[in-house]
C-alpha positions as CSV (number, residue, x, y, z in Angstrom):
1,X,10.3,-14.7,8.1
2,X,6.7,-15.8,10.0
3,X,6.6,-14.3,13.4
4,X,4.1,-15.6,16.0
5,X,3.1,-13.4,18.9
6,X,1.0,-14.6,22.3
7,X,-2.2,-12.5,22.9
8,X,0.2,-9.7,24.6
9,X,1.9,-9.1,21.0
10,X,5.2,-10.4,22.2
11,X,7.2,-11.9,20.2
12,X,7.8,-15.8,20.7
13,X,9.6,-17.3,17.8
14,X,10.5,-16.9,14.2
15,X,10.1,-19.0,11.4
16,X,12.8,-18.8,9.0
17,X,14.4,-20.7,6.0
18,X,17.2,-22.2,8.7
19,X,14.6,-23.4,11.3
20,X,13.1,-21.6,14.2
21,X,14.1,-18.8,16.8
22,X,12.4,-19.2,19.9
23,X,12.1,-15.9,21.7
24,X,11.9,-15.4,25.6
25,X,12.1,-19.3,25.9
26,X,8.3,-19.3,25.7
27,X,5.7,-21.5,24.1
28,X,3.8,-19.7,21.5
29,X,0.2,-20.6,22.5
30,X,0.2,-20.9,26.1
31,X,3.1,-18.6,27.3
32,X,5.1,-21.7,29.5
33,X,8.5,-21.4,29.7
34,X,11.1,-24.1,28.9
35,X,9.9,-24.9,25.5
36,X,12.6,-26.2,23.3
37,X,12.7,-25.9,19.4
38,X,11.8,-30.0,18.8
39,X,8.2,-29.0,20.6
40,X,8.2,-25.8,18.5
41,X,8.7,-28.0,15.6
42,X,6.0,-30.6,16.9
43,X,3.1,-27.9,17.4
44,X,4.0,-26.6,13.6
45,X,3.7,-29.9,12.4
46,X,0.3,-30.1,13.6
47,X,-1.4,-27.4,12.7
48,X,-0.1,-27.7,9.5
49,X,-1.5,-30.9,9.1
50,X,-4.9,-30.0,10.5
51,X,-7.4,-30.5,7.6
52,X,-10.8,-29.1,7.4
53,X,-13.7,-30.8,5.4
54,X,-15.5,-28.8,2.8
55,X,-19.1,-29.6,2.1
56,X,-21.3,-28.8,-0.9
57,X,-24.5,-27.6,-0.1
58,X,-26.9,-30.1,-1.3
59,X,-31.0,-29.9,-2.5
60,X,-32.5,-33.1,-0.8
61,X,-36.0,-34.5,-0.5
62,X,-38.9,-33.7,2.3
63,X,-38.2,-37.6,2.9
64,X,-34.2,-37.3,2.9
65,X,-34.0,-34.5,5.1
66,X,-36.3,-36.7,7.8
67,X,-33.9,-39.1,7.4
68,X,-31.0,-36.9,7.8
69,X,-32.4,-35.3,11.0
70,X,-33.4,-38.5,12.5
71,X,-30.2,-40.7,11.6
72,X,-27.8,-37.7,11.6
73,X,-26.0,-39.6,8.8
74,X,-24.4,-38.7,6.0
75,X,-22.7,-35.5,7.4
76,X,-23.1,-32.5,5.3
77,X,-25.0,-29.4,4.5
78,X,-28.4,-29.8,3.0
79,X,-31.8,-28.1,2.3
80,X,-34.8,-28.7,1.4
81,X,-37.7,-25.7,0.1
82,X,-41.1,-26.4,2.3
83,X,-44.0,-24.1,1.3
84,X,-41.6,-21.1,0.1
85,X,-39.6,-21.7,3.3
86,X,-36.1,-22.7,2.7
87,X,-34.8,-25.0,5.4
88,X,-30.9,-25.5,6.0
89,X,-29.3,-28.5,7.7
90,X,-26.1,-28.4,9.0
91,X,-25.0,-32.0,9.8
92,X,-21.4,-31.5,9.9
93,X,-20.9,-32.7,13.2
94,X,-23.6,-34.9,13.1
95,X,-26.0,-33.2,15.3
96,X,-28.8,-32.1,12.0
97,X,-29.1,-28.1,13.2
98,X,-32.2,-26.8,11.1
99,X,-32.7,-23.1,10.1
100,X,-35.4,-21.4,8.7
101,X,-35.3,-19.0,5.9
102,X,-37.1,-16.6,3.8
103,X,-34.5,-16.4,1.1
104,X,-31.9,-19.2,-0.9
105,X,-28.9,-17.0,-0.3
106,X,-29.8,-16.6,3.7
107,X,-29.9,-20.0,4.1
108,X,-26.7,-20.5,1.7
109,X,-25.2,-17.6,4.3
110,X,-26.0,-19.7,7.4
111,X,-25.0,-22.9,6.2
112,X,-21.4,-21.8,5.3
113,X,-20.6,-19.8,8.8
């Protein structure tokens, strides 16, 4: 059985095989009363249906990183090695953050937080 517990540690509902027990009539993430089990059911529907995309960190061009940065398209992680100085792109939400970096692996670090 999954239990879920507010920041407090209390107890809100179970998960079980038969369904959900809702605890203290209480909604697991914000603490209101008067939730019912069909909004229980809703909120576990959508967080399990959340998806998150998962980039590959791609080698790209002096000239396709200036494109990246300036269009912000495609999204994605990228980076480019300028005079010994590797230079991560995170453009996974389309806003081209750029890191400098001494080492592969620091930049590899960076670009997967």
């Amino acid at each position: 059985m999954d239990k879920f517990e507010k920041i407090t540690g209390k107890v809100v509902f179970e998960k079980s095989d038969d369904g959900f027990s809702i605890h203290d009539d209480a909604c697991f993430i914000c603490g209101t009363l008067g939730v019912n089990e069909s909004k229980v059911q809703d909120m576990f529907n959508i967080v399990n249906n959340i998806e998150f995309k998962v980039y590959d960190i791609v080698k790209v061009t002096q000239e396709q990183a200036s494109k990246i940065i300036e269009s912000r398209k495609p999204l994605g992680l990228f980076y480019i090695i300028d005079d010994g100085i590797y230079v991560g792109i995170d453009n996974r939400s389309g806003d081209a953050w750029t890191e400098d970096f001494k080492s592969k692996s620091a930049c590899d670090r960076w670009l997967k937080k």
